[in-house]
C-alpha positions in Angstrom: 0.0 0.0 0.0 1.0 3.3 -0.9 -0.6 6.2 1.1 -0.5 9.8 1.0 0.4 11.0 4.5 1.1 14.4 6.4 4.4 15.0 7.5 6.2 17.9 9.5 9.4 19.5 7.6 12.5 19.2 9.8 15.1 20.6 7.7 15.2 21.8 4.4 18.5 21.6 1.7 19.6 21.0 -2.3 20.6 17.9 -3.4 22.0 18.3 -6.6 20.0 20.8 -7.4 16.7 19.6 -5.8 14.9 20.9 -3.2 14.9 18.3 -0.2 13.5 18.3 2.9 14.0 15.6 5.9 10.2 14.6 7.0 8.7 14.0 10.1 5.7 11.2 9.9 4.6 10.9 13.4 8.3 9.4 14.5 9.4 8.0 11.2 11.8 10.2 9.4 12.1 9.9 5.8 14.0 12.3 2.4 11.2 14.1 1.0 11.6 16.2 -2.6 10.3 19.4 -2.6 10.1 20.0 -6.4 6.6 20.8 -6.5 6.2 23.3 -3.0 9.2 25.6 -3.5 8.3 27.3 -0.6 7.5 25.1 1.8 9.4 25.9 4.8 10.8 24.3 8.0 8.0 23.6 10.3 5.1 23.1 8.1 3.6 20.4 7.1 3.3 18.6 4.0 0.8 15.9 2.5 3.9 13.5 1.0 3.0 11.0 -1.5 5.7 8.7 -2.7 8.5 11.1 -1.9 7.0 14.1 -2.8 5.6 16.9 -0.9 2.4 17.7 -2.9 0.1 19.7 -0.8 0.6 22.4 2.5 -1.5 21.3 5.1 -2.5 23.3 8.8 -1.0 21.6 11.3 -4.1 20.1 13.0 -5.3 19.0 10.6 -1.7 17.0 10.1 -1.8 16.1 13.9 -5.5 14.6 13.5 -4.9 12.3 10.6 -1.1 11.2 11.6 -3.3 10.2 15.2 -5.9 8.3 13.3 -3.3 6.5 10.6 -1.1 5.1 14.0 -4.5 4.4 15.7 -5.2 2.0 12.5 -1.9 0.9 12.5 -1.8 2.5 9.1 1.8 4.0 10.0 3.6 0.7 10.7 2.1 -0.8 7.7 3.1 2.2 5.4 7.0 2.5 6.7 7.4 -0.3 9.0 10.6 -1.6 10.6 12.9 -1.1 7.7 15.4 -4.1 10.2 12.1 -6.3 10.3 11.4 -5.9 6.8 14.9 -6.2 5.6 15.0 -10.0 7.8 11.4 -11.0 6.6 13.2 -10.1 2.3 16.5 -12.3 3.5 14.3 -14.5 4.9 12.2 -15.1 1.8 15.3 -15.1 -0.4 16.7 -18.1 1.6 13.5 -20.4 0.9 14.1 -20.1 -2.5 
């Protein structure tokens, strides 16, 4: 699953002449490209699909929906335990 969630803008740099940000997603901390807010600043918050920042969003309205994706465990599923997930792939690989 793929999901479009809110996420708070940490810090803000270019990357080879991208606009990058590192993401807050209720505790999970993820690269995010900028490309399409430009000015999207440190502090606000972002709707993030797929690596992109596509939409500015008030941050209750952030705060409610990252609540409501960890209370359906939709967080977890989304990023996960990139160690877990790496184990279950190794795992997988060696059964076959």
């Amino acid at each position: 699953m793929c999901l479009a969630v809110p996420g708070r803008v940490m810090e803000i740099e270019e990357r080879d002449g991208t606009r990058m940000a590192v993401v807050d997603f209720g505790g999970v901390v993820k690269d995010v490209c900028l490309e399409y807010l430009p000015d999207l600043a440190v502090g606000e918050y972002a709707i993030v699909h797929v690596g992109f920042a596509l939409q500015r969003l008030d941050e209750e309205s952030a705060r409610r929906t990252l609540d409501l994706f960890a209370e359906l465990g939709l967080l977890q599923e989304e990023f996960g335990d990139p160690w877990e997930a790496a184990a279950g792939q190794a795992g997988t690989e060696e059964r076959s």
